[in-house]
C-alpha positions in Angstrom: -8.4 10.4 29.3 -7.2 13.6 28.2 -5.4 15.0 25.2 -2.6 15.6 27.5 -2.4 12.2 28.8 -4.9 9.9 25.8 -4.4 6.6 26.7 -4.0 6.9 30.4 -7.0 4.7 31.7 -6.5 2.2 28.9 -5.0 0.3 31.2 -4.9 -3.8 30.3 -7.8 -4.5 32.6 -10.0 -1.8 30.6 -8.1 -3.2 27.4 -10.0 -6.8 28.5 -13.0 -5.0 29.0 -13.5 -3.0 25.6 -12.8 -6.3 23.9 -15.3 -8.4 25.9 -17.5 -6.4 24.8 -17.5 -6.4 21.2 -17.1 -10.3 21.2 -13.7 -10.8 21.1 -12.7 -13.4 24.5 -9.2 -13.0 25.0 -8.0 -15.6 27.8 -5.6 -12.6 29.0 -2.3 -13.0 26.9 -1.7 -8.9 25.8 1.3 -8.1 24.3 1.7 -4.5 23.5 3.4 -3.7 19.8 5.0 -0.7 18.8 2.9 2.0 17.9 2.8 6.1 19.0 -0.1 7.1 17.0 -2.0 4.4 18.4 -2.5 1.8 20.6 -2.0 -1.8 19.3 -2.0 -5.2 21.5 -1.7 -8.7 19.9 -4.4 -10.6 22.2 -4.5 -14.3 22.9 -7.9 -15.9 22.6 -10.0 -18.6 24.3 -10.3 -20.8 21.8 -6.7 -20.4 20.6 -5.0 -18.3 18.3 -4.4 -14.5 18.5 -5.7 -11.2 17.0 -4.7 -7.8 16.8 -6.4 -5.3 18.5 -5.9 -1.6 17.5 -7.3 1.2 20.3 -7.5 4.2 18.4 -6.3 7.9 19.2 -9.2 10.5 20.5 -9.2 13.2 18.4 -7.8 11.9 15.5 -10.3 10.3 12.8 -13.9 10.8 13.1 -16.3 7.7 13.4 -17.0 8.3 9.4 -12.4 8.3 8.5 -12.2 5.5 10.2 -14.8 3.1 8.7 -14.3 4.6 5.3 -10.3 2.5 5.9 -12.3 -0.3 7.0 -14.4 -0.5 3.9 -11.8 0.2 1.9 -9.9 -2.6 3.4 -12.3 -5.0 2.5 -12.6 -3.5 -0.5 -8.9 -4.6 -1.3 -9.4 -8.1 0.5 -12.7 -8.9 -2.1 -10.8 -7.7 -5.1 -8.0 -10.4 -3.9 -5.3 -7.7 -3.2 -3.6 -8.8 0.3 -4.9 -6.3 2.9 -5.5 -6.5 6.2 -9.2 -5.7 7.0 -10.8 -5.5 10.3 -13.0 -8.3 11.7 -16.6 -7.8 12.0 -17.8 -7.3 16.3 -20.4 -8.3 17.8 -21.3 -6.0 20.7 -22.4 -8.3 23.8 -24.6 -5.3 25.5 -25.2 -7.6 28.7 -21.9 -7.3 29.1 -21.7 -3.5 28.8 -24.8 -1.7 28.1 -22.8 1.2 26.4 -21.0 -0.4 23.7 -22.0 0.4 20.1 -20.3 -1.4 17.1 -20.6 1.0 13.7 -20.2 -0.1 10.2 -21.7 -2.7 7.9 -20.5 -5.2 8.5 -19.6 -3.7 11.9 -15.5 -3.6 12.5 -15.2 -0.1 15.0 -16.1 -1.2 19.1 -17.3 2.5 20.8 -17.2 2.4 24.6 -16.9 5.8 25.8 -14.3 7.8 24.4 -12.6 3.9 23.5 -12.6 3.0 20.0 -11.1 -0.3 18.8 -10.6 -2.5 15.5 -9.4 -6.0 15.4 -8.2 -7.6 12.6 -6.5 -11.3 12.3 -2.9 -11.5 13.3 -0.6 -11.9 10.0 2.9 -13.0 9.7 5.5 -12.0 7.9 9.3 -10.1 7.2 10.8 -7.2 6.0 10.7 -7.7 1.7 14.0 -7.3 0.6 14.1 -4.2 -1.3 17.6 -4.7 -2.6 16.6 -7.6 -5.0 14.6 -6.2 -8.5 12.2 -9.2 -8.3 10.8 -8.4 -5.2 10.8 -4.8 -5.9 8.6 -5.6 -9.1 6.6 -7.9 -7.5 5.6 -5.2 -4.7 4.9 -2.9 -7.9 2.2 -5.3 -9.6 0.8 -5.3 -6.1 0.6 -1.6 -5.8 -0.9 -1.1 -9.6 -3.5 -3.5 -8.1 -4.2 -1.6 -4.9 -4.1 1.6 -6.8 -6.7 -0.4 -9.5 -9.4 -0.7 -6.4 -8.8 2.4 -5.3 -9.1 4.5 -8.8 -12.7 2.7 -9.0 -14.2 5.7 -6.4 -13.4 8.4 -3.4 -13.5 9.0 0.3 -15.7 11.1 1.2 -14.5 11.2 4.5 -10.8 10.8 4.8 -8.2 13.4 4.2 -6.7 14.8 0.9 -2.3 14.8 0.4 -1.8 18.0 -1.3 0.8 21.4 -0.7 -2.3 23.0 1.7 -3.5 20.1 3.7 0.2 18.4 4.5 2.2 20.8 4.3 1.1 24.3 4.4 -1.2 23.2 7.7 1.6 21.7 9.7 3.7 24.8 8.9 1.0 26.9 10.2 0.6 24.6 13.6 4.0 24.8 14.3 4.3 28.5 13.9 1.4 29.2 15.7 2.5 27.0 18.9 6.0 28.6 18.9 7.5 25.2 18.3 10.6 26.1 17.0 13.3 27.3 18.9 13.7 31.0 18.8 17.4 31.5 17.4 15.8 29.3 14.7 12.3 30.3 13.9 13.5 32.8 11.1 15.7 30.5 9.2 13.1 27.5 9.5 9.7 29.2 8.5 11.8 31.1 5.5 12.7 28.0 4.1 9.8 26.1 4.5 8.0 28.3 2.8 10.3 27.9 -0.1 9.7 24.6 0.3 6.2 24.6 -0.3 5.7 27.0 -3.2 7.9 25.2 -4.6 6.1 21.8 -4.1 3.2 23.2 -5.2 4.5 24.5 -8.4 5.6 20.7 -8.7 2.2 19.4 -8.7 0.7 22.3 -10.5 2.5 21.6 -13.6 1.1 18.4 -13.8 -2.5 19.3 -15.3 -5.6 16.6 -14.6 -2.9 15.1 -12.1 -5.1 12.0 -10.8 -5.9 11.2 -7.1 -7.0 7.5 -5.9 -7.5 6.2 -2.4 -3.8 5.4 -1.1 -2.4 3.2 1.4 -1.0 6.6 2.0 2.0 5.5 4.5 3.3 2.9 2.3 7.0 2.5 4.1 9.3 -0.8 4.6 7.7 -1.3 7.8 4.0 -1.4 6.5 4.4 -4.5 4.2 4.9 -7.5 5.3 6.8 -10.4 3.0 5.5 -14.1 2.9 6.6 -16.9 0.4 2.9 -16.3 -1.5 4.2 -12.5 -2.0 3.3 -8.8 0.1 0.4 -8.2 1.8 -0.5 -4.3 3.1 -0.8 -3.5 6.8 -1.5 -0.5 8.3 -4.4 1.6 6.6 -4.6 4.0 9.3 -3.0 7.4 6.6 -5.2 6.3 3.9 -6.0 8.8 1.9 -6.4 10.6 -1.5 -3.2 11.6 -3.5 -1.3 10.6 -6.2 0.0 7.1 -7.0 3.9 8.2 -6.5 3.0 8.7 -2.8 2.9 4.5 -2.1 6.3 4.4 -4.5 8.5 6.9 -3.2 8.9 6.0 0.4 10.2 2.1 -0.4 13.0 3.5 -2.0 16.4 3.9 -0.2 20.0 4.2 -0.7 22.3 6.4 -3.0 21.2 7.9 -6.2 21.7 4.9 -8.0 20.5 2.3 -6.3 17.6 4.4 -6.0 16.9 4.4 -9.5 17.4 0.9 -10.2 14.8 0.3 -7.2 12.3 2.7 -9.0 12.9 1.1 -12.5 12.2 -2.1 -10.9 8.9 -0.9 -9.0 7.4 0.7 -12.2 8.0 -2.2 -14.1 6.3 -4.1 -12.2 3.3 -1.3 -12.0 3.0 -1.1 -15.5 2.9 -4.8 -16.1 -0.9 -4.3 -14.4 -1.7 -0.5 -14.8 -0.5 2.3 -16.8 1.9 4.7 -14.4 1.7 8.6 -15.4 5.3 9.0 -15.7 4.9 13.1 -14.8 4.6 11.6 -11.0 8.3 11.5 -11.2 8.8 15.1 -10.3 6.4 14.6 -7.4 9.2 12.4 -5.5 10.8 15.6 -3.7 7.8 17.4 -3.0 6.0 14.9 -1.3 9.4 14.1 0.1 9.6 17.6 1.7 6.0 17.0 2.5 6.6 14.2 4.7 9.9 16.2 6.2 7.2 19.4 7.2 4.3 17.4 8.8 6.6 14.8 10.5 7.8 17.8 12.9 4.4 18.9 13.1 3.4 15.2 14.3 6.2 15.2 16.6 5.2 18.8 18.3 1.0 18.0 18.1 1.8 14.5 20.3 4.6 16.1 22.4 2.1 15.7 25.6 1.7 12.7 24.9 4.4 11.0 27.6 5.5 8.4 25.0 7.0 11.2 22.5 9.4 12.7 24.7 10.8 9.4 26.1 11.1 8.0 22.4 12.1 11.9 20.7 14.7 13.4 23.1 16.1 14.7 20.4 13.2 16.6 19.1 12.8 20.2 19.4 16.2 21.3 20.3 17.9 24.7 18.5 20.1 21.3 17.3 16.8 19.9 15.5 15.4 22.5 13.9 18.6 23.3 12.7 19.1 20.5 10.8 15.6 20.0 9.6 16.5 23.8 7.8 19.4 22.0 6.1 17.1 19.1 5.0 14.5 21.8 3.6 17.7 23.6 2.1 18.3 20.2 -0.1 15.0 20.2 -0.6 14.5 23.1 -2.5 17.8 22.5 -4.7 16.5 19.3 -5.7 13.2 20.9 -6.9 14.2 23.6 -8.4 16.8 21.1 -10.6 13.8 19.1 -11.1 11.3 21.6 -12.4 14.0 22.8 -15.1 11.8 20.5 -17.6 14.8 17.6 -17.2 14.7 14.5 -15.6 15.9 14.0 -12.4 19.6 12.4 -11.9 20.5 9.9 -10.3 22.4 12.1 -7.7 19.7 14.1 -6.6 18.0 11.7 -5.3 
């Protein structure tokens, strides 16, 4: 494999072969979920039932990032907040005398440049995010994750702040010549405004807390069952602040945004206190997001998968209207950082 081409010779007979050899006996059922940055299969097992087997991207995390989300997802698990965390492997070296298993317990197979994780398969639906109970439900769920992941730090795993998100995927794309030339002007001007202005956002919030996130806390991510939420998906954990795994379940106009925040931080501070400055955070992490999304989209854009899923991306079209998004952006910051609260139209 290549970065070019990353998963090209995980093909589903080498698929069978990495999990053989860290104890898991599938009896060849692979179904292949939806997943870019990865590679994720749901496997059918000999003795019935399924797991989920993620193949992780070369490159990415180090050995260290990626056990640091294991422990921390069993760190969740044993405090009795509904993660998903990896099950331990056993790595059958008759089998293959190259395979290692890291971790204690061990949870990450290494064959080669293959890494994999498998964790049980969980089901589950969307929640829905229009009714307040659910809403503050997922909130006391949060305040609990946020609980466990206040009590240390990674020491490993990557920071969200202004330099790291933001200010690094501007750089990338600039340096690559990403953006399309009648473009590049208008684009780097703005993002630039963007980010100082983001950064002013979280400098005015002095001793502004980090924790160990969930980090990519969308819709998608949680799963609903009749006993309440449970968390998948740790692969963006991170440090940050706790507005990051609040901001992105929100949707809809300006009001019903607010009423969906209300009912999220009630919930929260029914189990932890909230620090209510995070408020003004919402539109710079927003325009965080916006900036290292297109910087995702460019980094993978070898990767066959992207440009048959992301026509779209890249065109003078694009990066056009990712400008007009900054553009909003930066109104809705500089309206927030007058020392008012936001209203409810800017969301």
């Amino acid at each position: 494999m290549t970065s070019d081409t990353p998963y090209a010779n995980l093909t589903p007979d080498a698929v069978l072969h990495a999990l053989q050899a860290v104890g898991v006996h599938s009896d060849g059922r692979l179904l292949q979920l939806n997943s870019y940055e990865n590679r994720v299969f749901q496997v059918g097992l000999e003795d019935a039932g399924y797991v989920i087997a993620k193949f992780y991207r070369s490159g990415r995390w180090t050995n260290e990032q990626i056990l640091e989300e294991h422990a921390f997802a069993q760190e969740l698990l044993a405090a009795e907040v509904p993660a998903v965390a990896p099950l331990p492997l056993m790595g059958d070296t008759e089998f293959d005398t190259a395979v290692r298993c890291l971790g204690s317990p061990p949870t990450l197979g290494v064959l080669g440049d293959i890494r994999v994780a498998v964790t049980p398969r969980r089901g589950g639906r969307s929640p829905e995010l229009e009714d307040p109970e659910v809403l503050e439900r997922l909130g006391r769920f949060l305040a609990r994750l946020h609980t466990v992941g206040a009590a240390r730090r990674f020491q490993h795993r990557t920071t969200l702040n202004v330099d790291h998100t933001g200010r690094a995927a501007r750089n990338w794309v600039v340096e690559h010549g990403v953006v399309s030339p009648e473009q590049r002007a208008v684009w780097v001007s703005v993002a630039d405004q963007a980010l100082d202005l983001a950064q002013a956002a979280f400098d005015r919030i002095d001793g502004l807390k980090l924790r160990r996130l969930h980090g990519d806390c969308h819709v998608g991510n949680v799963l609903w069952t009749p006993e309440g939420p449970h968390f998948v998906d740790l692969d963006d954990a991170c440090m940050g602040p706790a507005m990051q795994d609040l901001w992105m379940l929100l949707s809809g106009d300006g009001h019903e945004r607010q009423q969906q925040l209300n009912a999220l931080l009630s919930g929260y501070e029914s189990f932890a206190d909230f620090d209510w400055r995070e408020l003004q955070l919402i539109e710079p992490l927003r325009t965080l997001r916006i900036i290292h999304h297109s910087a995702w989209l460019a980094r993978r854009w070898s990767d066959p998968a992207f440009p048959a899923a992301f026509a779209w991306f890249g065109t003078a079209a694009y990066w056009s209207e990712q400008s007009q998004l900054l553009r909003r952006q930066i109104e809705l910051m500089q309206e927030g950082g007058q020392g008012r609260p936001l209203d409810t139209d800017d969301w």
